[in-house]
C-alpha positions as CSV (number, residue, x, y, z in Angstrom):
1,X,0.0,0.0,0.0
2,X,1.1,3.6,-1.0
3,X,1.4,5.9,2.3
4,X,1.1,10.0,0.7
5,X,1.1,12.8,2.7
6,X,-1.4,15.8,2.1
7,X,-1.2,19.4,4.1
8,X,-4.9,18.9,4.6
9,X,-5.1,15.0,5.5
10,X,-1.3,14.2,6.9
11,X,-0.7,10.6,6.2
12,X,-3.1,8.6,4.6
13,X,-3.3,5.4,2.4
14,X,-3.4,6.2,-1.7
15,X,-6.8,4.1,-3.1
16,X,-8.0,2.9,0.5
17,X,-12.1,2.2,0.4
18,X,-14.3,4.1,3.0
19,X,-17.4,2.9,3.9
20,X,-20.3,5.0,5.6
21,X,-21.4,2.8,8.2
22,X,-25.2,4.0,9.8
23,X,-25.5,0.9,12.3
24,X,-23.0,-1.0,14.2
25,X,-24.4,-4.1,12.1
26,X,-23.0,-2.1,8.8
27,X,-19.6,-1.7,10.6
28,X,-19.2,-5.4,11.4
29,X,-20.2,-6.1,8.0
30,X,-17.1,-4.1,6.7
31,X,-14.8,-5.2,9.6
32,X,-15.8,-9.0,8.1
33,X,-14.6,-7.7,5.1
34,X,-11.6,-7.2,6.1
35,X,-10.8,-9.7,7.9
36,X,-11.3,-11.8,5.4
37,X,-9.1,-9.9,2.9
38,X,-6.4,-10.3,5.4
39,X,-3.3,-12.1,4.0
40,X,-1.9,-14.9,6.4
41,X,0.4,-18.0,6.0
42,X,1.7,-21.2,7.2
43,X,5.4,-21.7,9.1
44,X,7.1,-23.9,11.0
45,X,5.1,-22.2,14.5
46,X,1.8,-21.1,13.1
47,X,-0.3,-22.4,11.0
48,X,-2.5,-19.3,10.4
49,X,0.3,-16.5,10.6
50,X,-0.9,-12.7,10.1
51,X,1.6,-11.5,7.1
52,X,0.4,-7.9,7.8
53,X,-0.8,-5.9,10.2
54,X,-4.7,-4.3,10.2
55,X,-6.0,-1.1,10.1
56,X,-9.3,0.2,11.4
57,X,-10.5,3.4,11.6
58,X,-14.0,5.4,12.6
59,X,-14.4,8.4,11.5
60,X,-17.1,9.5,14.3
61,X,-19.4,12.7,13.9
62,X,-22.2,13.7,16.0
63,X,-24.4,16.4,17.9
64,X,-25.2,17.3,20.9
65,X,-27.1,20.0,22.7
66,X,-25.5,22.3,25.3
67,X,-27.8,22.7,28.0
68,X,-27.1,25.9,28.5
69,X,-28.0,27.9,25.7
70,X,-29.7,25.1,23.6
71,X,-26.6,25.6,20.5
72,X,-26.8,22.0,18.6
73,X,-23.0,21.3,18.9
74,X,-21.6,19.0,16.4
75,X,-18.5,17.0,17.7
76,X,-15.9,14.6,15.8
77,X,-13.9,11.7,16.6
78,X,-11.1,9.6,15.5
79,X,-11.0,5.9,16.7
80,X,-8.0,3.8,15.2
81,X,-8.0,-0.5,15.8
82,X,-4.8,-1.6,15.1
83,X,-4.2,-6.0,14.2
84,X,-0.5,-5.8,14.8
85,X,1.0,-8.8,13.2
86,X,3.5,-10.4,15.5
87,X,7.0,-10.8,15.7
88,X,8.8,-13.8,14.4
89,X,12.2,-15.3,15.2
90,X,13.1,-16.4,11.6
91,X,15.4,-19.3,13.5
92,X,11.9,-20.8,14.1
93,X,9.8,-19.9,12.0
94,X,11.4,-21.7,9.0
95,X,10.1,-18.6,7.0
96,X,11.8,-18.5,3.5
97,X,10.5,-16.7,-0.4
98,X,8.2,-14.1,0.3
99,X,7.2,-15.2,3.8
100,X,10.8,-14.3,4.4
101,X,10.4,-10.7,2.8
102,X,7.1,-10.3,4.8
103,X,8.9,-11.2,8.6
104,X,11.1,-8.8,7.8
105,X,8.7,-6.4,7.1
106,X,6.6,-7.4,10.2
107,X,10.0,-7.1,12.7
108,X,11.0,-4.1,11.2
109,X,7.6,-2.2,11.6
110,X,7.8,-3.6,15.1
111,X,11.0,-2.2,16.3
112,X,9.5,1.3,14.7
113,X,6.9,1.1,16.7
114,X,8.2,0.5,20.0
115,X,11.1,3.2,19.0
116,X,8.2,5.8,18.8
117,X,6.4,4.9,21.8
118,X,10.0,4.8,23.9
119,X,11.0,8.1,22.1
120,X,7.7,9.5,23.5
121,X,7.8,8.0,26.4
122,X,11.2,9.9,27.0
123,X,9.6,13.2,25.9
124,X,12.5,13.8,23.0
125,X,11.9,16.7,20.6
126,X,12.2,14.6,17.4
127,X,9.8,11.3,17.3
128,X,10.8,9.0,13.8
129,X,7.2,8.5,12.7
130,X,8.6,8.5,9.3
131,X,10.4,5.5,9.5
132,X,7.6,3.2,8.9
133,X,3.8,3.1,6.7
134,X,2.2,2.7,10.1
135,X,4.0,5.1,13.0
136,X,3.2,7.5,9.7
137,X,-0.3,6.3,10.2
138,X,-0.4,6.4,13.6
139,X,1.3,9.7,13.9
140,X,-1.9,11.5,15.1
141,X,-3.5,8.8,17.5
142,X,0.2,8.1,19.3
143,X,1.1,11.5,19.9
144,X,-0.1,14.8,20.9
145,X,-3.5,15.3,22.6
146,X,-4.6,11.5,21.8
147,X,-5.5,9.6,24.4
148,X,-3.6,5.6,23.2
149,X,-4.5,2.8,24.7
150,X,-2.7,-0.8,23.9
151,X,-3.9,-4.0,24.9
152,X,-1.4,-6.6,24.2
153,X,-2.9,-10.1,23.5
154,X,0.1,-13.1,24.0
155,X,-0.1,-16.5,22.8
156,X,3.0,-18.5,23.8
157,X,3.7,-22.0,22.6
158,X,6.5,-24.4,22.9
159,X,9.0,-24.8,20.4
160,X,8.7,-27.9,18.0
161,X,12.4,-29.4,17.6
């Protein structure tokens, strides 16, 4: 996928579809749709592997009232699910052709990642959210005002020998 840059819509993916969703049973229609366009393989350690991560985003837009002086308020939101695929020790995996290419990919992205979140955990000036498609994508909902939340989901199994 092609990552651009606009002044008016920062990062953003070139050709991506957006759906208007007016029910909850419309946006699990479209998050089925993408799960199952999601690429994943077979290696050595899983047998259904994520080969990418996944991308989510709602666009929310509403009104309100204020209760004061009875103004109709109209209020937007940003909400961002990220699938992160996980990391892979190529020792194990067996990974080799374009699975190899992939883990690569994966691991790098990774190690982006956790370099921005440490960077901004650290409170540096300059945060590298150019050095990978998604810290470029995240740019908006990691830093500044955002409020991030991460919930880490771990599967460990043993090692086949």
């Amino acid at each position: 996928l092609q990552v651009r840059e606009s002044r008016t819509q920062g990062f953003f993916v070139e050709n991506l579809l957006v759906v208007e969703c007016g029910s909850v049973n419309d946006l699990m229609e479209v998050f089925k749709e993408g799960t199952r366009n999601r690429k994943v393989g077979q290696h050595a350690m899983n047998r259904d592997s994520s080969r990418s991560h996944s991308v989510l985003v709602l666009y929310l837009d509403g009104t309100t009232k204020d209760e004061e002086t009875g103004e109709e308020i109209r209020q937007f939101g940003k909400l961002t699910f990220v699938d992160l695929a996980g990391s892979e020790r190529l020792k194990y995996s067996g990974s080799s052709g374009d699975m190899l290419k992939e883990t690569g990919s994966i691991n790098r992205s990774l190690f982006t990642l956790g370099k921005v979140i440490a960077t901004l955990d650290r409170g540096d000036a300059f945060v590298p959210y150019r050095d990978s498609k998604l810290t470029k994508l995240l740019m908006d909902s990691l830093g500044g005002t955002s409020l991030c939340i991460m919930v880490a989901c771990c599967r460990f199994e043993p090692l086949s020998s």
